[in-house]
C-alpha positions as CSV (number, residue, x, y, z in Angstrom):
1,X,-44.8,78.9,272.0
2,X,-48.3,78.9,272.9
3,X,-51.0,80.4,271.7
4,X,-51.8,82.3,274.9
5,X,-48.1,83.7,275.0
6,X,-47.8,84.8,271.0
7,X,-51.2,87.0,272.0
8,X,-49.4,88.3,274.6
9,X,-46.1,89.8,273.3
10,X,-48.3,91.1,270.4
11,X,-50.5,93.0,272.8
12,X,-47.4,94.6,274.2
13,X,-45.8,95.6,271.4
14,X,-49.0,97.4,270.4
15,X,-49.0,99.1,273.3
16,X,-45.3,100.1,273.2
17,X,-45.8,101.6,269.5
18,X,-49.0,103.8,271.3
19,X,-46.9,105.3,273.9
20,X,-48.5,103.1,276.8
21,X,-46.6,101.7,279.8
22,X,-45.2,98.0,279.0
23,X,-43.6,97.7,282.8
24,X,-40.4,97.9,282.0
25,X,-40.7,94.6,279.9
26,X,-39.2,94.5,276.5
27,X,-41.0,92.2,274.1
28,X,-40.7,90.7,270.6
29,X,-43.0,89.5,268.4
30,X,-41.3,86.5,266.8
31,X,-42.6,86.4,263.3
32,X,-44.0,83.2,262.1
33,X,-46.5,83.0,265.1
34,X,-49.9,83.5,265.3
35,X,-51.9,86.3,263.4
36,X,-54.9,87.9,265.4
37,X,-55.4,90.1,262.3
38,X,-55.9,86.8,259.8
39,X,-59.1,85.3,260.6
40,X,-58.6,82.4,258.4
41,X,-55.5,81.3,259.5
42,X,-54.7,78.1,262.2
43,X,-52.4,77.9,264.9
44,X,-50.8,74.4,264.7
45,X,-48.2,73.3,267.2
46,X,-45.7,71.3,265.4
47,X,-43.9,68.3,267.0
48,X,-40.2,68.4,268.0
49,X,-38.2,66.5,265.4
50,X,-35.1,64.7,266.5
51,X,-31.8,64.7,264.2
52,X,-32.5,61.9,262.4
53,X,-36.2,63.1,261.8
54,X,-34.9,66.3,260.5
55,X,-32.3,65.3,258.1
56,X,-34.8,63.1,256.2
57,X,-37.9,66.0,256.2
58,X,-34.9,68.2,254.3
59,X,-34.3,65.6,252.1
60,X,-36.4,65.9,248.9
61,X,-39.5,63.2,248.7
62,X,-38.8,61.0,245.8
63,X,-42.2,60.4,243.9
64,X,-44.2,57.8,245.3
65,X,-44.0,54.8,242.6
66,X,-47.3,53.8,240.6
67,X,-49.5,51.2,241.6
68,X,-48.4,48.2,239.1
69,X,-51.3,46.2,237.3
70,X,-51.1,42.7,238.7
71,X,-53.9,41.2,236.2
72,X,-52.2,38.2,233.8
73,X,-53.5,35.7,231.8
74,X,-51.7,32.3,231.9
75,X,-50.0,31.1,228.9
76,X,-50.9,27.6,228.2
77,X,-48.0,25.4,226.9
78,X,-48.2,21.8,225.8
79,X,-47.0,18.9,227.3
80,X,-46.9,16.7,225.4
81,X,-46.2,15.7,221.5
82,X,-49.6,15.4,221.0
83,X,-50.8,18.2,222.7
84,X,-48.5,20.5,220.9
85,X,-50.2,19.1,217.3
86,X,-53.3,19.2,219.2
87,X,-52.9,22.8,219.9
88,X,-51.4,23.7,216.3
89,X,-54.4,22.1,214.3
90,X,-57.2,24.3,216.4
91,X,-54.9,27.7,215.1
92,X,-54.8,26.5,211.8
93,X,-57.9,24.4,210.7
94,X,-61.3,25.8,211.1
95,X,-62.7,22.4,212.8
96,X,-60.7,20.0,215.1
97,X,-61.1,16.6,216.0
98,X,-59.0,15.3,219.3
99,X,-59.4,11.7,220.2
100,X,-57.9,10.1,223.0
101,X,-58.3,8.4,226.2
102,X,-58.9,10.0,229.6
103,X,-56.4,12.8,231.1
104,X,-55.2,13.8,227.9
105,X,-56.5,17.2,227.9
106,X,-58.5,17.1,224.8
107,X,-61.2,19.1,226.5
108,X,-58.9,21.9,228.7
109,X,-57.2,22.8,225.3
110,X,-60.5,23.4,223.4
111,X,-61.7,25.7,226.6
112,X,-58.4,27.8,227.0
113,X,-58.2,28.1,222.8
114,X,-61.8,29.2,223.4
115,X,-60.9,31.8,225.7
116,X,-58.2,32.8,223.6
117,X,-59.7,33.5,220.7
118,X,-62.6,35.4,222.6
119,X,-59.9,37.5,224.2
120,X,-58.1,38.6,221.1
121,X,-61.5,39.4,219.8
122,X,-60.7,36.6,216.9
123,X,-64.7,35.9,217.7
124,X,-68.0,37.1,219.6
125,X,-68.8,34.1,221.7
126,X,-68.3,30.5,222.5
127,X,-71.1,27.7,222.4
128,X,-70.9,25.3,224.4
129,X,-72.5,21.7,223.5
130,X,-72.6,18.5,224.7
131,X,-74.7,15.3,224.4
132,X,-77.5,15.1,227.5
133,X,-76.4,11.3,228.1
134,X,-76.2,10.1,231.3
135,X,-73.5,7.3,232.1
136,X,-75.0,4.3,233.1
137,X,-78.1,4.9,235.2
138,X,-81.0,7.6,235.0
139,X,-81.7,10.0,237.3
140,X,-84.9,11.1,236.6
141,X,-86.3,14.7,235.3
142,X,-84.0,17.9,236.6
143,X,-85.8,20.5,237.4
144,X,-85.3,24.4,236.1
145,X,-84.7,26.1,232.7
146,X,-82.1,24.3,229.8
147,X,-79.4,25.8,231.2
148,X,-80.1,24.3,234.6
149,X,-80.8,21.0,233.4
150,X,-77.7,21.2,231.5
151,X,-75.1,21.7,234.3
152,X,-74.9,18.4,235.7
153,X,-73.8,17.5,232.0
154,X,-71.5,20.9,231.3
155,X,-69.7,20.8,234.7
156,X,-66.1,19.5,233.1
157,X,-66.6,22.6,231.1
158,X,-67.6,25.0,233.4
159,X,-64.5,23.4,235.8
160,X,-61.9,24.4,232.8
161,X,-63.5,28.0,231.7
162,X,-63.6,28.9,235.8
163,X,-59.8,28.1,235.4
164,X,-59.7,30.4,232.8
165,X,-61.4,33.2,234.1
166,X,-63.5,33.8,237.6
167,X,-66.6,32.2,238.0
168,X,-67.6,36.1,238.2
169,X,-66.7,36.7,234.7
170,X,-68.1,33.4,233.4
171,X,-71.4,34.1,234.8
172,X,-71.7,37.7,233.4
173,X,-70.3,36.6,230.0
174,X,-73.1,33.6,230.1
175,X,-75.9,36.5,231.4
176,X,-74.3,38.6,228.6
177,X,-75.1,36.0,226.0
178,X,-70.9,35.7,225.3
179,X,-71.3,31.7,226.6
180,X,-73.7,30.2,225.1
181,X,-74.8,26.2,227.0
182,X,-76.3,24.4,224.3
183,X,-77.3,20.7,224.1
184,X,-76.6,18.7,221.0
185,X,-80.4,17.7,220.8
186,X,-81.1,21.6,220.1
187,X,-78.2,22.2,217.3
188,X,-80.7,21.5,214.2
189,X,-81.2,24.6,212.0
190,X,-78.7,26.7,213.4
191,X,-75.5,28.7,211.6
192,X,-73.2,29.5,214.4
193,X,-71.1,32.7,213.0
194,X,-68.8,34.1,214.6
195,X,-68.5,32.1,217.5
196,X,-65.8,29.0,218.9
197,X,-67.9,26.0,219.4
198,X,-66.4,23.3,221.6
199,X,-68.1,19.9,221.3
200,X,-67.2,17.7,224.1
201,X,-68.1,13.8,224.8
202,X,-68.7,13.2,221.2
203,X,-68.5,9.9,221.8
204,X,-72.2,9.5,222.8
205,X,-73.3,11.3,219.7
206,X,-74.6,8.7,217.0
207,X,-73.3,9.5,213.4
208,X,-76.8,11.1,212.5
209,X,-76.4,14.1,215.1
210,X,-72.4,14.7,214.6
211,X,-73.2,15.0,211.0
212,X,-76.2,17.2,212.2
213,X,-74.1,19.3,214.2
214,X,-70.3,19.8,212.5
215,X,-72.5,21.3,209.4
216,X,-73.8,24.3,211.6
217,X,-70.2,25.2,211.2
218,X,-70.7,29.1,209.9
219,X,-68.9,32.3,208.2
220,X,-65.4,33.2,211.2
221,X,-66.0,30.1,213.5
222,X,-64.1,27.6,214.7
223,X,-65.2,24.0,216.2
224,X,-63.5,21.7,218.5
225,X,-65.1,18.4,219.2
226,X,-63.3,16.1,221.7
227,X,-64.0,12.5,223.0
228,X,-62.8,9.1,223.6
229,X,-63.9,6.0,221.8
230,X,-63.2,3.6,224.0
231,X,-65.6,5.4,227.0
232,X,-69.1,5.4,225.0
233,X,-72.3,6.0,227.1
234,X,-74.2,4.5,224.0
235,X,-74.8,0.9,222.4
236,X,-72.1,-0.8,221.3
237,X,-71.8,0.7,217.4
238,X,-74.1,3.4,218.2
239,X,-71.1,6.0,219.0
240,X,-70.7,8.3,215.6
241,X,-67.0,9.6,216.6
242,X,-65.0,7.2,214.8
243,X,-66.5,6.4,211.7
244,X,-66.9,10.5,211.5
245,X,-63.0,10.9,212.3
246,X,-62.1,8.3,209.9
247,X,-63.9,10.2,207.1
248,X,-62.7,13.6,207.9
249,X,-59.1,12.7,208.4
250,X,-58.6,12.2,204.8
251,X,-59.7,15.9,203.6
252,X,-56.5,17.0,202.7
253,X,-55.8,18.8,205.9
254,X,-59.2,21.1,205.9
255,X,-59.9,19.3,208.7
256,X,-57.3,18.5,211.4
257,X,-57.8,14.9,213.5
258,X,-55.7,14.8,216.2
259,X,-55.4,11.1,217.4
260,X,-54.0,11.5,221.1
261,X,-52.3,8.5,223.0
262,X,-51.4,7.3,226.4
263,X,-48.3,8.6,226.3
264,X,-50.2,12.4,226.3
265,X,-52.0,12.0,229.4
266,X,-51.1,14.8,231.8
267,X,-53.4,13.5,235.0
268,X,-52.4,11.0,238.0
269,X,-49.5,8.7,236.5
270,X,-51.9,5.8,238.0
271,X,-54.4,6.8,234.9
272,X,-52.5,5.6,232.6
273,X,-51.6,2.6,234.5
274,X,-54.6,1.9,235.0
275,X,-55.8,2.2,231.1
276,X,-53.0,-0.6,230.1
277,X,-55.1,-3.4,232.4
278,X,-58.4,-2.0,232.4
């Protein structure tokens, strides 16, 4: 019924309740319709609804189900012996030593444990420190801050935290001082509390600066230092790693050396190959 129509059988029943001449028509007002009296009230025509239609708009609405949280955090498993030993020294000794060739995963490990840990709230932050060597040839002065001229060298790790997290999160954790990009060169004096430091390429430290920098090892702090003594950037005899590792390994289990073999190396099966001829 129309809106026009609804005004219309109301005016005539108004006018039959006054006694005034309706023309012999006899009109209802269907209730439901339009009220001229309510000023607030709509009109709304509503659509036919077929058979179908109106068994399901009698049938009760069951409650519309709650948005499910679709954030996770990947679980990192082992896969390999010595990745699974790898893994259990960095839980229960506060430093780590991994040594092993390429593909192994020494340096993914330390990252995700890093993450981990900062997680859980286990620690504040993670430092991140590496030896500004370049391999084989010299590429002049970068330009920019220490941070800048450190990314060329902290890619691998910036590669395995962005794997972690989003590159978002890692660059508002590093504005937010919760990453810390520090270069082995800039270690002496400091006590690192509090924090998971991962020391990668420790091969192209010298003994002098490995011994500098596992002793700013401080109070709820964990260190990780990864590298492969066979792929030394320095002098022959100059790289630290091994004579350090050999020294450590025998301190009762305070400090856990995790000596990591072909047989753990997770990249293209050609690496490995290729490591038995090369």
């Amino acid at each position: 019924m129309g809106k026009r129509s609804a005004v219309r059988r109301v005016r005539a029943e108004y006018n039959a309740r006054n006694g005034r001449d309706t023309g012999g028509v006899h009109l209802n007002v269907i209730e439901g319709g339009w009220d001229p009296i309510d000023d607030g009230s709509q009109y709304t025509r509503r659509k036919k609804r077929g058979p179908a239609a109106n068994d399901h708009h009698h049938q009760q609405r069951e409650p519309r189900e709650q948005p499910r949280d679709q954030a996770y955090v990947k679980n990192v498993q082992p896969k390999s012996e010595g990745q699974a030993k790898l893994m259990e020294a960095i839980d229960r000794c506060h430093m780590t030593l991994a040594l092993g060739p390429a593909g192994t995963g020494k340096t993914y490990l330390a990252i995700a444990k890093a993450v981990e840990y900062l997680r859980a709230g286990k620690v504040g932050r993670i430092v991140l420190c590496r030896p500004a060597v370049d391999a084989g040839e010299n590429i002049g002065f970068l330009p920019g801050d220490m941070e800048e001229k450190l990314a060329p060298y902290l890619r691998p790790l910036y590669d395995a935290l962005q794997d972690r997290m989003s590159a978002k999160q890692v660059k508002a954790m590093i504005a937010e001082g919760l990453i810390e990009i520090a270069s082995v060169g800039f270690m002496r004096g400091r006590t690192l509390n509090n924090a998971f430091v991962v020391v990668d390429e420790a091969q192209n430290c010298t003994y002098v600066q490995l011994k500098m920098i596992l002793t700013r090892l401080g109070w709820n702090s964990k260190m990780v230092v990864t590298g492969d003594p066979a792929q030394s950037d320095l002098l022959p005899e100059m790289s630290g790693l091994s004579p350090v590792a050999d020294k450590l390994e025998g301190m009762n289990g305070d400090v856990g050396v995790i000596r990591l073999q072909q047989g753990d190396i997770v990249r293209h099966p050609l690496v490995a190959k290729m490591l038995d001829v090369l």
